[in-house]
N, C-alpha and C positions, 0 to 999 in steps of 0.2 A: 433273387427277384421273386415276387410274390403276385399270381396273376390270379385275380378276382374276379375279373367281369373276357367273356369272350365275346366279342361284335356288339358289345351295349349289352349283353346278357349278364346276369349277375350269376355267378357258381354257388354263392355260398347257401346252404342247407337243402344242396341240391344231393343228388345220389347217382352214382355208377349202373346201370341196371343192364347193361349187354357188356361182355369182352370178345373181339373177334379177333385172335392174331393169325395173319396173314405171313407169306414169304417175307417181305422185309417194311412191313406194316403192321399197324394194332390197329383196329376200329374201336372207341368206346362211345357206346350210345349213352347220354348223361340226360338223366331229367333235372330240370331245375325245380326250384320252391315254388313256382306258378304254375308245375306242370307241364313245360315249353321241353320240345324235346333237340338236344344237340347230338350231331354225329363227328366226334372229333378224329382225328385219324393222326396217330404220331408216325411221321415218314424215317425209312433208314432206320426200323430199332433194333437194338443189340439183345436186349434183357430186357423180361419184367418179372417184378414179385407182385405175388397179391397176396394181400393180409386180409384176406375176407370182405373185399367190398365193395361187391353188389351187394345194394340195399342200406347201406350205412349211409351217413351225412357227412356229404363234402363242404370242409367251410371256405378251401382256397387250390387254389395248384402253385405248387413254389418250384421254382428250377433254380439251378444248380448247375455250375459248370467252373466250381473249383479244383483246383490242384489235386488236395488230398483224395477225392472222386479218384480223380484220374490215374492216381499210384495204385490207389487198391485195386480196379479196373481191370489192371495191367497184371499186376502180380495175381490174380486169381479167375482171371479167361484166357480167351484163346484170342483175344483181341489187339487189334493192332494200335500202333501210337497213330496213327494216321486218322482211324478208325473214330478212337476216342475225341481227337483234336474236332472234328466235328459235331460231336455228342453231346447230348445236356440229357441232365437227369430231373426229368417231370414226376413231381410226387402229390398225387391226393391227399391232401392235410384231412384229417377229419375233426367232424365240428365240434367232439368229446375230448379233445386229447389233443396234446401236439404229435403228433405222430402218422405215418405216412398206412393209407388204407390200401396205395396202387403206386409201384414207384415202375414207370418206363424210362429205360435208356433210349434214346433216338435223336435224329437232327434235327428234325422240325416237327412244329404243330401245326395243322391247320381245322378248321373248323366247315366239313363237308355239306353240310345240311342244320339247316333250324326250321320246326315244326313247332307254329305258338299253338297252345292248347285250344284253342278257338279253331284252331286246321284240322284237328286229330282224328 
């Protein structure tokens, strides 16, 4: 699944510009392409990579909560099958490349705060 817009917000050629990982939370503050700022918060994460990106252009978020995830998961953490069965894997596509700029493991996303650039 491929999520493009949060709350009527669009993502795309927007950018990463804060990581806050927390005990069993991530905060990612995202500016969009009009400047509108969102505070997303992925609840329950396991793992994150980051491939450099703050600062780069986000064209999507796509999640993921296939099988094969779920083998490699297993076989190379300390993680449980319980653990997993709840998990999706949310990745920043970036708008150069199909390829992931921020990939978090966790259960849910939700969307903490939006700040239109007209508030800031």
């Amino acid at each position: 699944m491929i999520i493009t817009h949060l709350l009527n917000i669009s993502l795309a050629d927007g950018e990463v510009i804060k990581i806050e990982p927390m005990n069993e939370k991530v905060k990612i503050s995202y500016k969009t392409w009009n400047e509108n700022l969102l505070v997303i918060e992925f609840i329950g994460y396991i793992r994150m990579i980051d491939n450099r990106s703050i600062g780069n252009d986000v064209e999507h978020i796509q999640v993921d909560d296939s099988e094969d995830l779920r083998t490699i998961m297993i076989e190379f953490d300390s993680i449980t099958e319980d653990e997993l069965n709840e998990s999706k894997k949310y990745s920043f596509i970036s708008s150069w490349g199909d390829y992931s700029l921020l990939t978090i493991y966790a259960k849910n996303i939700k969307v903490l705060s939006i700040v239109e650039a007209d508030n800031q």
